[in-house]
Backbone bond lengths (Angstrom), bond angles and torsions (degrees), N, CA, C in turn:
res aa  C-N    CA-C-N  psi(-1)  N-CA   C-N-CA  omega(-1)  CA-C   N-CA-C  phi
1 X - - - 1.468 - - 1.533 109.08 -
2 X 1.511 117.36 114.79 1.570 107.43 171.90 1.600 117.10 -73.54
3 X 1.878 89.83 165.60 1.772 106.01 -152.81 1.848 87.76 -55.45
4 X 1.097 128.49 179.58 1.565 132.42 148.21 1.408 94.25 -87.08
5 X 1.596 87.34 170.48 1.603 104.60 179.23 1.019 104.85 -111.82
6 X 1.462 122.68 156.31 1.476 142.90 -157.01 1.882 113.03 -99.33
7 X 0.707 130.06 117.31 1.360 125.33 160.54 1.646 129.84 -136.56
8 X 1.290 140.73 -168.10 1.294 131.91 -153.77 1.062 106.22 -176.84
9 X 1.547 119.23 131.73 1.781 136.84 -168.80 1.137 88.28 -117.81
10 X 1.527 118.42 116.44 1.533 109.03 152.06 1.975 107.12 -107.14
11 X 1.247 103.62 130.25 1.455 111.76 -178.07 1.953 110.10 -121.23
12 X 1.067 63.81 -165.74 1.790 82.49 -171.29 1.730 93.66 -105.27
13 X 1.153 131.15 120.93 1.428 150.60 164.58 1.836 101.56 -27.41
14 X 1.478 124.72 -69.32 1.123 108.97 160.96 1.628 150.43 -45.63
15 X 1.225 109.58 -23.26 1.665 136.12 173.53 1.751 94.72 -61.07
16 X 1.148 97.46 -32.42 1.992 107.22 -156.65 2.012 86.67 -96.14
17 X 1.215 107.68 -34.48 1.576 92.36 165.90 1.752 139.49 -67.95
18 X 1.525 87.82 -45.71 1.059 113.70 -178.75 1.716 118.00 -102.90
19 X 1.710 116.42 158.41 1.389 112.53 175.42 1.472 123.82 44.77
20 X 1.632 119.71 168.47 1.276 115.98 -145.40 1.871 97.66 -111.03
21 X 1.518 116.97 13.33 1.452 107.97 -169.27 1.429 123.94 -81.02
22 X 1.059 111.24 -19.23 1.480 123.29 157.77 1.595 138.97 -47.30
23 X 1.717 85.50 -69.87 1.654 103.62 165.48 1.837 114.70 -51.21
24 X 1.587 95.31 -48.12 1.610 110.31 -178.85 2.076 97.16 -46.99
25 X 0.925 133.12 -42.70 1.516 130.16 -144.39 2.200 95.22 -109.30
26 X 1.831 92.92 -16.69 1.814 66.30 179.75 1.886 91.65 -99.98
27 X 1.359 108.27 -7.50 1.498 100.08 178.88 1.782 108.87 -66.95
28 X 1.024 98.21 -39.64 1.894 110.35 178.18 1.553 106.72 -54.18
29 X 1.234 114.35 -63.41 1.403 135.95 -176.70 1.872 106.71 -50.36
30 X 1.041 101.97 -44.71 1.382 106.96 -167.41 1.568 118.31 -94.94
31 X 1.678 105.25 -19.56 1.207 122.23 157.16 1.942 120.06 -62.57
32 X 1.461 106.96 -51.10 1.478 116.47 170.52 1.321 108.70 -74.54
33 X 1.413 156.35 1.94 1.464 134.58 113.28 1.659 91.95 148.49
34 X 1.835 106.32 45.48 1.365 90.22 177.17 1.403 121.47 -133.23
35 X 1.153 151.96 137.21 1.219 134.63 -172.11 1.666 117.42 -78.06
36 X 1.256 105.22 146.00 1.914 98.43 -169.29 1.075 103.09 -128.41
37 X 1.394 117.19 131.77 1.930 129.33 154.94 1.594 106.00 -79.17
38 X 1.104 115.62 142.92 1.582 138.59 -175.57 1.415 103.18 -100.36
39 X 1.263 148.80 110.77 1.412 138.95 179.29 1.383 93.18 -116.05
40 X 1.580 139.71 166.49 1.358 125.79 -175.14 1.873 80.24 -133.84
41 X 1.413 119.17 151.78 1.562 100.55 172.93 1.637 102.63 -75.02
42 X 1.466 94.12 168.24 1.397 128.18 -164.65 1.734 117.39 -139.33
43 X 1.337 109.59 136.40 1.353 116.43 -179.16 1.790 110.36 -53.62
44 X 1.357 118.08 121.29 1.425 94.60 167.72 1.550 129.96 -58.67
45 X 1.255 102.38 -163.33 1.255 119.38 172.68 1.717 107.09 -119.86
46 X 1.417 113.94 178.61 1.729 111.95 -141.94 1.891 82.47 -99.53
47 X 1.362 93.33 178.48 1.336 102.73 -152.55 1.550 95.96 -64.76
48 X 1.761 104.80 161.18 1.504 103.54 -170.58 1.031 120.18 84.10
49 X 1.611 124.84 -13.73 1.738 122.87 -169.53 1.888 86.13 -75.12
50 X 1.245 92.23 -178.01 1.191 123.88 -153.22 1.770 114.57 -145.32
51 X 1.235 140.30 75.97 1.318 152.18 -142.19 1.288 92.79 -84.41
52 X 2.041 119.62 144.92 1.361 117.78 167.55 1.738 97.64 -69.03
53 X 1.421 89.25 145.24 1.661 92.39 163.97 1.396 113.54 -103.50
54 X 1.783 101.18 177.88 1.613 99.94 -178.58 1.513 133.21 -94.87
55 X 0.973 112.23 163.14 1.702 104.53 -175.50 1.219 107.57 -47.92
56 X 1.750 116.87 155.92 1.308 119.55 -175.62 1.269 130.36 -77.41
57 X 1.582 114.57 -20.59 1.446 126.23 170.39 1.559 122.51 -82.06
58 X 1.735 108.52 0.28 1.752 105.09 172.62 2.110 107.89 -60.85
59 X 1.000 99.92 121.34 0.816 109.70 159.34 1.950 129.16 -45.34
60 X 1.129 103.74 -83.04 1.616 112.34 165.24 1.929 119.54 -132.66
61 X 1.115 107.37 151.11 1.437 114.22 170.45 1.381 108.28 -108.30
62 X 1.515 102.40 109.41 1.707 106.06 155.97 1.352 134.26 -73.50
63 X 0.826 117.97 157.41 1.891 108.29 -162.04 2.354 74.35 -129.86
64 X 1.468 105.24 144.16 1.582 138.99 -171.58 1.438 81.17 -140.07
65 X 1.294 113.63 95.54 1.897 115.41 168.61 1.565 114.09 174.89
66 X 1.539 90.89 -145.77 1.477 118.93 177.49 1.328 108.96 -122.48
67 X 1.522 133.42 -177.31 1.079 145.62 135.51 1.231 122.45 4.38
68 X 0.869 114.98 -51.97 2.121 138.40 -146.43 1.382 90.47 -107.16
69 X 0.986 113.85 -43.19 1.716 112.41 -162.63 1.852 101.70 -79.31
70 X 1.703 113.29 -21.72 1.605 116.53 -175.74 1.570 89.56 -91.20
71 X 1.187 143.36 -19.14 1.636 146.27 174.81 0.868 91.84 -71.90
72 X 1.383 147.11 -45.53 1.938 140.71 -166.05 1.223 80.91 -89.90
73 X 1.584 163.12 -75.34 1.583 140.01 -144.98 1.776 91.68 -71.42
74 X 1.381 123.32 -41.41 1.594 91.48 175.50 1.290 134.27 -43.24
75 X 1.583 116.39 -36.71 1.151 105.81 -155.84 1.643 100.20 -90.89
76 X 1.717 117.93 -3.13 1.216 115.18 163.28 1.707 129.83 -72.40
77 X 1.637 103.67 -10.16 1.383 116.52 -171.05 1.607 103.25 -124.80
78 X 1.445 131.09 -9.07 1.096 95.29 -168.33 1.956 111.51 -75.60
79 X 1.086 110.06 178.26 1.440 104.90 161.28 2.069 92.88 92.77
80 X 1.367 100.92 -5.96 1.810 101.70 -179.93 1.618 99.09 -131.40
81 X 1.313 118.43 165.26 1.590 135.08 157.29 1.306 118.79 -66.79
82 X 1.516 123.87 -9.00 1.479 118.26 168.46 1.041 116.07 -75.20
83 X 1.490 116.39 130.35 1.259 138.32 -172.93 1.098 120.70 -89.21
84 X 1.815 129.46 166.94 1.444 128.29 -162.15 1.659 114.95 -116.93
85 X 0.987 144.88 94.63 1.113 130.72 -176.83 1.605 118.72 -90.02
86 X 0.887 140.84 146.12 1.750 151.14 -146.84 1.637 115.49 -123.13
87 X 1.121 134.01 113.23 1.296 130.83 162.22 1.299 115.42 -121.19
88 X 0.988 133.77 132.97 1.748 133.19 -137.82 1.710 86.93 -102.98
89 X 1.202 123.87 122.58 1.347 122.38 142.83 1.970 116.69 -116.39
90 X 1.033 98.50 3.10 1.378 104.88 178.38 1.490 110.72 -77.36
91 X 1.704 103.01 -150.40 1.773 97.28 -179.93 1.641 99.69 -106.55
92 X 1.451 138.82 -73.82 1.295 140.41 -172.67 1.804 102.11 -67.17
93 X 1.160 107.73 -59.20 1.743 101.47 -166.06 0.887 133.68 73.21
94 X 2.044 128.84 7.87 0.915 111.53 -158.61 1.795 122.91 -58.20
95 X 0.987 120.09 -23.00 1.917 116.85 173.38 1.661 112.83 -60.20
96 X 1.124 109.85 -58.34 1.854 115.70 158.99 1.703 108.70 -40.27
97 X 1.798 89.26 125.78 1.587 103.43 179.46 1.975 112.38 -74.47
98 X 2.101 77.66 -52.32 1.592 90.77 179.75 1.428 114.57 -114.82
99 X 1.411 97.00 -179.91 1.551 112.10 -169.15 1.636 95.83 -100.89
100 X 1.587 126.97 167.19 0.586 150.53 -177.04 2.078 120.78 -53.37
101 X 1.671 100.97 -37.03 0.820 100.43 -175.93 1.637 119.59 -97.82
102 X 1.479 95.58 6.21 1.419 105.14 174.31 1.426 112.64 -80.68
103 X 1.860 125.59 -3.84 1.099 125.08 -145.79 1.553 120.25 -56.79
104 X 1.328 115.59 -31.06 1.701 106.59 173.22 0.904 117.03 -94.20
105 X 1.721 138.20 18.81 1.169 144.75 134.29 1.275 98.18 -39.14
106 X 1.301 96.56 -79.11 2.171 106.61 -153.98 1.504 86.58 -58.95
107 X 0.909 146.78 -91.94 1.745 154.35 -154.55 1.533 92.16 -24.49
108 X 1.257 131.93 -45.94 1.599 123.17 -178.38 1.554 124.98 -69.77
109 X 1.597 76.65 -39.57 1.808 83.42 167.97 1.754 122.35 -97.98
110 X 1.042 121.47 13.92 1.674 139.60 107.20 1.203 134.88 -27.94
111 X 1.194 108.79 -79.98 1.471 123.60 166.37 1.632 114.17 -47.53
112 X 1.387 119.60 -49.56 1.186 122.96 -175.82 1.587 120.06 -72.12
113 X 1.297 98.70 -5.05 1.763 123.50 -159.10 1.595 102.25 34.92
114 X 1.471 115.81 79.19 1.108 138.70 166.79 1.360 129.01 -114.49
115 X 1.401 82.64 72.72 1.663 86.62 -176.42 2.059 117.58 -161.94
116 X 1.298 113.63 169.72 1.277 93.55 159.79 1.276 145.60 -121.98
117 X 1.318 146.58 -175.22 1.643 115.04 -178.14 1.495 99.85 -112.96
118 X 1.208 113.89 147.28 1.623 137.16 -157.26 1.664 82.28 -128.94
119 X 1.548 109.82 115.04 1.647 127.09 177.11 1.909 87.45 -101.34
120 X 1.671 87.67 120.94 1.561 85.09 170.52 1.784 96.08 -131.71
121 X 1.898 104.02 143.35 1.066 114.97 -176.50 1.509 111.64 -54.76
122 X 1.481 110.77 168.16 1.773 119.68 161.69 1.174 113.66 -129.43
123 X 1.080 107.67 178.31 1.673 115.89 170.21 1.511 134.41 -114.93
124 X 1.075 122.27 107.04 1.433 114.68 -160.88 1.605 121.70 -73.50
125 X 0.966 146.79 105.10 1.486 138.17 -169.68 1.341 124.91 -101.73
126 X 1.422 116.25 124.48 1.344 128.71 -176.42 1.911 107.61 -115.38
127 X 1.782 105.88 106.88 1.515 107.77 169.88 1.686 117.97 -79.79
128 X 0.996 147.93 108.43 1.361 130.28 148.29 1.188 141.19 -94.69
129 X 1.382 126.50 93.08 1.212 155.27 -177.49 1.450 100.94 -34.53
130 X 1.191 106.73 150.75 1.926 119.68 167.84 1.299 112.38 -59.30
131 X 1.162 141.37 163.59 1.475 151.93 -176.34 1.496 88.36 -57.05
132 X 1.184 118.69 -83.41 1.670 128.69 165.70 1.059 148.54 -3.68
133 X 1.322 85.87 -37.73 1.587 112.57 174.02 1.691 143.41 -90.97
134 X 1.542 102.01 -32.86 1.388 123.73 -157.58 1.180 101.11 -159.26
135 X 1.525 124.75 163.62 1.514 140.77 -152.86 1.479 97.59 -83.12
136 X 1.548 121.38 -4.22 1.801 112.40 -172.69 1.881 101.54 107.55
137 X 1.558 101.21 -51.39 1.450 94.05 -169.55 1.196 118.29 -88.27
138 X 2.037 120.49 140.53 1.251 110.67 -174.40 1.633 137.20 -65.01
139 X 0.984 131.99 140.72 1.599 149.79 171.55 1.227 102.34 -57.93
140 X 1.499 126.32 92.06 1.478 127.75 178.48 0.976 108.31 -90.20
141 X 1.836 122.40 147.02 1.339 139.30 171.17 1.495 112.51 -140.30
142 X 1.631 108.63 -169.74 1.242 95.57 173.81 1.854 112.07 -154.44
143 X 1.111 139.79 174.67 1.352 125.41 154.61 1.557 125.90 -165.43
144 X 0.788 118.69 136.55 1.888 131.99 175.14 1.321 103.13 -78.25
145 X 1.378 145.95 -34.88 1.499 123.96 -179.64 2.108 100.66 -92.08
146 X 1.480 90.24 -74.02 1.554 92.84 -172.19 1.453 110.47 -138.25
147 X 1.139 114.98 -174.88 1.571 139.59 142.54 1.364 105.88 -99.74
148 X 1.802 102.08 156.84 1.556 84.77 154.92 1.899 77.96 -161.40
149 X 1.459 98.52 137.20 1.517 103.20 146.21 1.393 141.47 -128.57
150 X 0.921 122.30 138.46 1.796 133.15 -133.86 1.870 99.92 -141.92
151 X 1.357 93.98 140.73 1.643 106.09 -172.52 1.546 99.80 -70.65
152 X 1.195 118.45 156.21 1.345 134.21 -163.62 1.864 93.56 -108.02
153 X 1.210 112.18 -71.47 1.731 113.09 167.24 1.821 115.53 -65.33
154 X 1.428 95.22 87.58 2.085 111.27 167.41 1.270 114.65 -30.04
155 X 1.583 117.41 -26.37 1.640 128.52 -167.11 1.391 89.89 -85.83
156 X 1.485 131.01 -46.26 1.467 121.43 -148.65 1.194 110.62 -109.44
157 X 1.327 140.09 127.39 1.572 120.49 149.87 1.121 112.89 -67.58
158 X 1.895 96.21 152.06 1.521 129.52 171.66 1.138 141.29 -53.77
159 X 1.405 149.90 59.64 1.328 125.18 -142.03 1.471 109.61 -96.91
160 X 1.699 108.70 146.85 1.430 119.87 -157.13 1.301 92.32 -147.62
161 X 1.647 98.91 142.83 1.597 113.01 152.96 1.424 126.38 -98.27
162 X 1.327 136.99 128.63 0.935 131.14 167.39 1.324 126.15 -107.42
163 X 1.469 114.81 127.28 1.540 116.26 -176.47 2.054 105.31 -126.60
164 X 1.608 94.24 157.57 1.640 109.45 -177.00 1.714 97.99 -109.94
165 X 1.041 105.59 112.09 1.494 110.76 154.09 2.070 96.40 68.62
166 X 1.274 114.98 33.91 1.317 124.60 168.12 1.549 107.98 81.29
167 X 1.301 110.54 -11.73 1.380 113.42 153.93 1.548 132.84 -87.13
168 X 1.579 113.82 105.62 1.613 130.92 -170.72 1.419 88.68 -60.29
169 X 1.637 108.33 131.84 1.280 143.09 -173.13 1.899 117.20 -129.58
170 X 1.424 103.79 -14.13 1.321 93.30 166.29 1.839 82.12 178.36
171 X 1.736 99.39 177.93 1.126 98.14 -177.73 1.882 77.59 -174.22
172 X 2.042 95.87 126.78 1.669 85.77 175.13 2.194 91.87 -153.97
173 X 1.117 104.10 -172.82 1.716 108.59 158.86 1.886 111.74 -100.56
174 X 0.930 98.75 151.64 1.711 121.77 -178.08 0.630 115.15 -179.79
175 X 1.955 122.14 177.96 1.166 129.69 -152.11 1.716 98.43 -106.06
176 X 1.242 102.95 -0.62 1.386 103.78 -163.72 1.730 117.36 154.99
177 X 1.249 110.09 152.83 1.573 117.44 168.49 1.220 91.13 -132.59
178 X 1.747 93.53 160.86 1.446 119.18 -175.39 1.963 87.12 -138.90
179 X 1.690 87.39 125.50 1.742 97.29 160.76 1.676 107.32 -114.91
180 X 1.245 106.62 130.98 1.535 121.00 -178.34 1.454 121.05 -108.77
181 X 1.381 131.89 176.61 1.435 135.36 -149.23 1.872 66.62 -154.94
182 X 1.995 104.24 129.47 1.147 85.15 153.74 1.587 148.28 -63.02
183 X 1.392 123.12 -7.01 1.372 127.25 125.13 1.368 111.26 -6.32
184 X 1.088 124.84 -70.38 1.709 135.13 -159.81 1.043 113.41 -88.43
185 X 1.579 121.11 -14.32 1.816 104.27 -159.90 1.279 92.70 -82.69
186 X 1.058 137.17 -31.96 1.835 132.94 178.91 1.997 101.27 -54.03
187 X 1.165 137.51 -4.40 1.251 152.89 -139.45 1.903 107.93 -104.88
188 X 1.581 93.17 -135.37 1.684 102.91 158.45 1.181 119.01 -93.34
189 X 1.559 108.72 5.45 1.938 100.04 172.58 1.442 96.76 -102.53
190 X 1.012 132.52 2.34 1.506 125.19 176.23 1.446 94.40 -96.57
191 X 1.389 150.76 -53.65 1.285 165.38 -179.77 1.587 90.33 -31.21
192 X 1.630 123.24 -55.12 1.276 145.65 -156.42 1.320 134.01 -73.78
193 X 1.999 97.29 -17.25 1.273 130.25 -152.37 1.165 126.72 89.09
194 X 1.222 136.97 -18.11 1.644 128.15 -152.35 1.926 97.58 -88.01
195 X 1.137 117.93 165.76 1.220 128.08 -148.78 2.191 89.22 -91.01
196 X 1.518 103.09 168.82 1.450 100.64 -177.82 1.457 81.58 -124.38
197 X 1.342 100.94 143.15 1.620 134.45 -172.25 1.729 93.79 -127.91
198 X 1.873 87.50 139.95 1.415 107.37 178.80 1.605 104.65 -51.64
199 X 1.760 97.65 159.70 1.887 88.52 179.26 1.688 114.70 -87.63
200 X 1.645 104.17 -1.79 1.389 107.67 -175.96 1.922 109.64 -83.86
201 X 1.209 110.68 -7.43 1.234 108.93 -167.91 1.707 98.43 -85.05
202 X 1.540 91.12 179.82 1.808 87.73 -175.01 1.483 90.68 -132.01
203 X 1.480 107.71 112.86 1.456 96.44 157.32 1.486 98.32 178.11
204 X 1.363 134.33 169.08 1.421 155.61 178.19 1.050 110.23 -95.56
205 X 0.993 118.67 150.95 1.651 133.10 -171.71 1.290 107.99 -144.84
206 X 1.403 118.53 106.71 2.378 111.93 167.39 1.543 88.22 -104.30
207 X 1.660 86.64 136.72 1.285 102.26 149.26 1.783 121.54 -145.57
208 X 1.410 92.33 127.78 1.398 98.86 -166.63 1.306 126.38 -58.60
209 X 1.568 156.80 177.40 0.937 162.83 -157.97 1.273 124.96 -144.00
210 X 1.426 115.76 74.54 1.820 110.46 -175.93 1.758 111.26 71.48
211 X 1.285 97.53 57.44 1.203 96.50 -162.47 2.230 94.97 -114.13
212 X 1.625 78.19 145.90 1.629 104.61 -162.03 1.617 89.24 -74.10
213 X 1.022 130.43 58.19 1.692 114.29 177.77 1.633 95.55 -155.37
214 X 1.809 98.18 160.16 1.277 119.34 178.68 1.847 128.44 -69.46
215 X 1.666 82.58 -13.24 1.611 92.09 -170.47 1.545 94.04 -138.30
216 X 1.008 122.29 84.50 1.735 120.49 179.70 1.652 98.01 -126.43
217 X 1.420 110.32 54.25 1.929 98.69 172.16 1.917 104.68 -98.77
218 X 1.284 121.01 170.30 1.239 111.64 -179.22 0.879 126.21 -80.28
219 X 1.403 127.80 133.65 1.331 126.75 -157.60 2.375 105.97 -106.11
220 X 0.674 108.10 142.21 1.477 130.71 172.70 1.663 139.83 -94.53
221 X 1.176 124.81 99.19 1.518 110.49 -160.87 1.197 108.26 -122.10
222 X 1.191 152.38 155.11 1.409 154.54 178.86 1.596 100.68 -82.00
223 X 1.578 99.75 164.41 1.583 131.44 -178.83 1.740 100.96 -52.17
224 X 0.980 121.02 -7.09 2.470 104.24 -176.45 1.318 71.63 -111.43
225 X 1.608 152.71 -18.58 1.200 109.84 -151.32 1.479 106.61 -100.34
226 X 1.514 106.45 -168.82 1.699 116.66 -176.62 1.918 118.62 -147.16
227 X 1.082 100.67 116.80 1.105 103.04 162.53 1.473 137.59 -100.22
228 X 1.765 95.58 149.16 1.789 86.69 -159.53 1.519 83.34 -141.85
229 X 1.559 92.97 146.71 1.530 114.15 -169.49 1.139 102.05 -150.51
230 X 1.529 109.96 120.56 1.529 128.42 -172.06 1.415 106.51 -121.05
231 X 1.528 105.57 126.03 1.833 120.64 167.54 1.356 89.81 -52.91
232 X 1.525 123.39 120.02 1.751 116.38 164.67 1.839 108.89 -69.67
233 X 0.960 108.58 120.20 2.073 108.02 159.62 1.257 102.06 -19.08
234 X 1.246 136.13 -42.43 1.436 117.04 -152.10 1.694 91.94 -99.02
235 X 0.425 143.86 4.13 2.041 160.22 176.18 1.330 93.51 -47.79
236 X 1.373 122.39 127.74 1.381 122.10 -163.64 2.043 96.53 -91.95
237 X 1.267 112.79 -27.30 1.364 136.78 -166.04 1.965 105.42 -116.55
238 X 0.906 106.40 131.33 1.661 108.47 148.66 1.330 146.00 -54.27
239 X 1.204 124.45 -157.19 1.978 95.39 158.00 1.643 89.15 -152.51
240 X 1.693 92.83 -175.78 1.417 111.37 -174.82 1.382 102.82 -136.09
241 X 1.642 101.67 108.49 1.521 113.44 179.86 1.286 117.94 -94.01
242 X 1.170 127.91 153.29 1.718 125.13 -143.21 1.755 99.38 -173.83
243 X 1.139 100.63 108.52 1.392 111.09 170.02 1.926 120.46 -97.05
244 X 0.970 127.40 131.96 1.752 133.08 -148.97 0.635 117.97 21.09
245 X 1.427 141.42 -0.59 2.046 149.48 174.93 1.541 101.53 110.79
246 X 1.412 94.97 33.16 1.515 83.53 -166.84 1.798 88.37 -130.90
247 X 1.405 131.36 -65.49 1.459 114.42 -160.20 1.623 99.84 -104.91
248 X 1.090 113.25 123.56 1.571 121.42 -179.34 1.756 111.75 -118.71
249 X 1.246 108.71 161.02 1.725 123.34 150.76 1.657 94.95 -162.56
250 X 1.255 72.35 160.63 1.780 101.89 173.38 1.473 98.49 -75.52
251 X 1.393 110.94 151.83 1.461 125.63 155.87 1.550 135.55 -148.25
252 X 1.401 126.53 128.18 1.295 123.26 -169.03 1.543 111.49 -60.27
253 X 1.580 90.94 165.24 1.565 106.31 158.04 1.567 119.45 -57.96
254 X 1.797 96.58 128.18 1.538 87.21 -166.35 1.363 126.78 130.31
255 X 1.656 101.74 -29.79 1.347 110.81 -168.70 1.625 94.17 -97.00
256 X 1.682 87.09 178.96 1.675 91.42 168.55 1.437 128.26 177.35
257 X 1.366 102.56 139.36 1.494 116.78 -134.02 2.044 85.92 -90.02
258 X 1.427 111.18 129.24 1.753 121.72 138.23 1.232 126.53 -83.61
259 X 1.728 119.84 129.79 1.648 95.34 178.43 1.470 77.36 -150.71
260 X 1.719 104.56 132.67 1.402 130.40 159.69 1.529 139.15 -135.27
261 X 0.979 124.25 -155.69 1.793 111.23 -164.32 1.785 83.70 -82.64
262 X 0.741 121.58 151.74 1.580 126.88 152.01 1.494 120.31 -85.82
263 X 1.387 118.86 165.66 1.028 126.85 -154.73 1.875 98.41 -95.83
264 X 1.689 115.55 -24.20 1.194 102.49 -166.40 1.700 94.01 -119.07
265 X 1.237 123.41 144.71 1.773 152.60 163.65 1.508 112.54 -72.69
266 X 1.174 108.91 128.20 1.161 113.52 178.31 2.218 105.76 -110.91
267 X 1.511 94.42 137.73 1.642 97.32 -144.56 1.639 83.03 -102.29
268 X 1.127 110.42 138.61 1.669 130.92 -171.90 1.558 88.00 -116.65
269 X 1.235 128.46 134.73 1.328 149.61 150.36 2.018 119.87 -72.75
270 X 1.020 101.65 97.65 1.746 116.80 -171.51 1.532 110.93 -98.62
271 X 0.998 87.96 112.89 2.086 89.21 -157.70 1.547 89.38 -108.20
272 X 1.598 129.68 -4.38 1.539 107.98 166.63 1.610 101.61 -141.23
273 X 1.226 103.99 160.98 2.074 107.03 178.71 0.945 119.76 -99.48
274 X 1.758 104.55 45.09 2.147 105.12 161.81 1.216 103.51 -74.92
275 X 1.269 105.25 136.09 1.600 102.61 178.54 1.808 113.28 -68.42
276 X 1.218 103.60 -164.35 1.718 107.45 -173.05 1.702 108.37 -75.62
277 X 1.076 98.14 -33.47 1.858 112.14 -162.91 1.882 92.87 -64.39
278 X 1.559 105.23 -45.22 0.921 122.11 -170.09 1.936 117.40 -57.46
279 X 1.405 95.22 -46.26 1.217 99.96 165.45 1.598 121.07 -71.06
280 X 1.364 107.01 -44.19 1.358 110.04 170.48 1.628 120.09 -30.56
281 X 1.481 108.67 -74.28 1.441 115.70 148.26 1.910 131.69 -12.01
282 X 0.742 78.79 -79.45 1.443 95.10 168.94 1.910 114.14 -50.03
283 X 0.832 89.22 -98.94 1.816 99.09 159.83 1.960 117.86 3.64
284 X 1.306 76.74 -79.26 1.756 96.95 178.52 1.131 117.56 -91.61
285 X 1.834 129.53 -1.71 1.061 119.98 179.11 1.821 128.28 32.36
286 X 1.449 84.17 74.39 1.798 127.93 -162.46 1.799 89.46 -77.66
287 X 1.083 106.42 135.51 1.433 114.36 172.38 1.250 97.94 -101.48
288 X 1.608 125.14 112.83 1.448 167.05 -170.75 0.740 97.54 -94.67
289 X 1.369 143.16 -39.36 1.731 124.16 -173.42 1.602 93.76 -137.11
290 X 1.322 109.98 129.23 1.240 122.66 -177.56 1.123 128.57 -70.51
291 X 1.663 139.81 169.33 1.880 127.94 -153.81 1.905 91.04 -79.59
292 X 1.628 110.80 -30.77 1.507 107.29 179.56 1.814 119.90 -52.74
293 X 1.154 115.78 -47.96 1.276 140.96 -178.82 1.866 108.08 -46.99
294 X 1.641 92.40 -79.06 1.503 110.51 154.38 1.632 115.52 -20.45
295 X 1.205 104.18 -85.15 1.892 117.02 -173.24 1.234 98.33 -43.88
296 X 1.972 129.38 -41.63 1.831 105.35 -169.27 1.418 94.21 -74.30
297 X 1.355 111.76 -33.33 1.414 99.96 -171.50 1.902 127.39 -50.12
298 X 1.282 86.41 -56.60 1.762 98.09 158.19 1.168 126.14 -58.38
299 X 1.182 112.10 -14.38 1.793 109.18 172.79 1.203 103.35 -88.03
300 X 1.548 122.86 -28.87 1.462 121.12 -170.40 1.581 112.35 -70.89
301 X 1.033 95.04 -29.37 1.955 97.36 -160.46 1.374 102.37 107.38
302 X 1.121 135.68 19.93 1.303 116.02 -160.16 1.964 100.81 -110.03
């Protein structure tokens, strides 16, 4: 008798209270000949934690959610070749292919391993604490949507320097920057203004946040480079560093953040060939034909 194959639902704790979409996807799963772990999401841990990962023979992790809920199966897969597959129970979804009611669609083409893997970049994060503060060595993290660091005192802006490749490139007060993975720019850097970049490209994107300066547009860097963003001493406030909205600490004036491509991809499971634009569309429900277009149309009768 061959082994079964392994797979993994990570959901949202309420999904598992409520309604039948859950049960519906381990009955499918377990019907097509596979054995399933139930994970429910979970609060992280503070920046730098370090998530158990999953056994090496799971096949794939399905994500029953939102956004947030495929950020909690990352941090169960990154660092392995198991891949993530998405079923949207949230509101936007953009990481989720399908909707909920497609569910024994996707479960077949699961089963069938019909699908492809979508390598999406990360971000590698390096904290360095003040002499004062910390042992000297940096507080590593990591993330697939963003960074973001954000003033800790609401009354004060933040003031930060930002430099490319150890060369200071600007330096202003705000409420905050956000660095993104194109993963993310569809995210809170799109919320922010900053432009959305394909997910196949490689590169970082900051974009600042209400920022007190003459030149604060978002800036863009390729895959060798590095960005570094330092709480200035004179920073009336600290900040609050936060990796995908999920592992945070506070940090003083003084410190200062590295963030570059990382070395490892986190593998998305693509079970159909709409392209990205396509989803884009969809997603955000993009107005394709403009209010001009519309109005002749309505004038026409048409």
């Amino acid at each position: 008798m061959s082994e079964k194959r392994k797979a993994v639902i990570v959901t949202h704790e309420r999904f598992t209270r409520t309604g039948t979409v859950v049960q519906e996807a381990l009955n499918l799963l377990k019907k097509a000949g596979f054995n399933v772990m139930l994970i429910d999401n979970s609060e992280a841990g503070g920046f730098g934690y370090k998530s158990a990962g999953l056994r090496p023979d799971t096949e794939i992790v399905i994500v029953l959610g939102g956004d947030g809920t495929i950020l909690r199966a990352a941090e169960l897969t990154r660092g392995t070749k198991i891949p993530i597959f998405g079923v949207n129970l949230g509101h936007v979804g953009f990481l989720a292919e399908f909707e909920s009611f497609q569910m024994a669609q996707a479960i077949q083409k699961v089963a069938d391993r019909d699908y492809k893997i979508d390598k999406r970049m990360t971000a590698h994060v390096q904290l360095y604490l003040p002499e004062n503060f910390g042992s000297g060595k940096p507080v590593v993290d990591w993330a697939l949507n963003d960074v973001t660091l954000e003033h800790t005192d609401r009354s004060q802006m933040i003031e930060v320097g930002i430099s490319v490749d150890n060369v200071a490139t600007s330096s202003f007060g705000c409420d905050g920057v956000i660095v993104s993975t194109p993963t993310g720019s569809t995210a809170y850097a799109f919320s922010a203004g900053g432009p959305i970049i394909w997910p196949d490209v490689r590169a970082l994107e900051l974009t600042p946040l209400a920022a007190h300066a003459l030149f604060s547009r978002p800036l863009i860097i390729g895959s060798d480079s590095v960005y570094g963003i330092e709480v200035l001493k004179s920073s009336s406030t600290g900040g609050w560093l936060c990796c995908d909205g999920r592992r945070q600490t506070s940090i003083p004036p003084g410190s200062r953040v590295e963030i570059r491509q990382s070395d490892d991809d986190l593998r998305i499971a693509r079970l159909s060939d709409a392209p990205f634009a396509a989803r884009l569309v969809s997603k955000f429900d993009l107005p394709v034909k403009g209010w001009r277009e519309e109005a002749r149309r309505r004038k026409s009768g048409q």
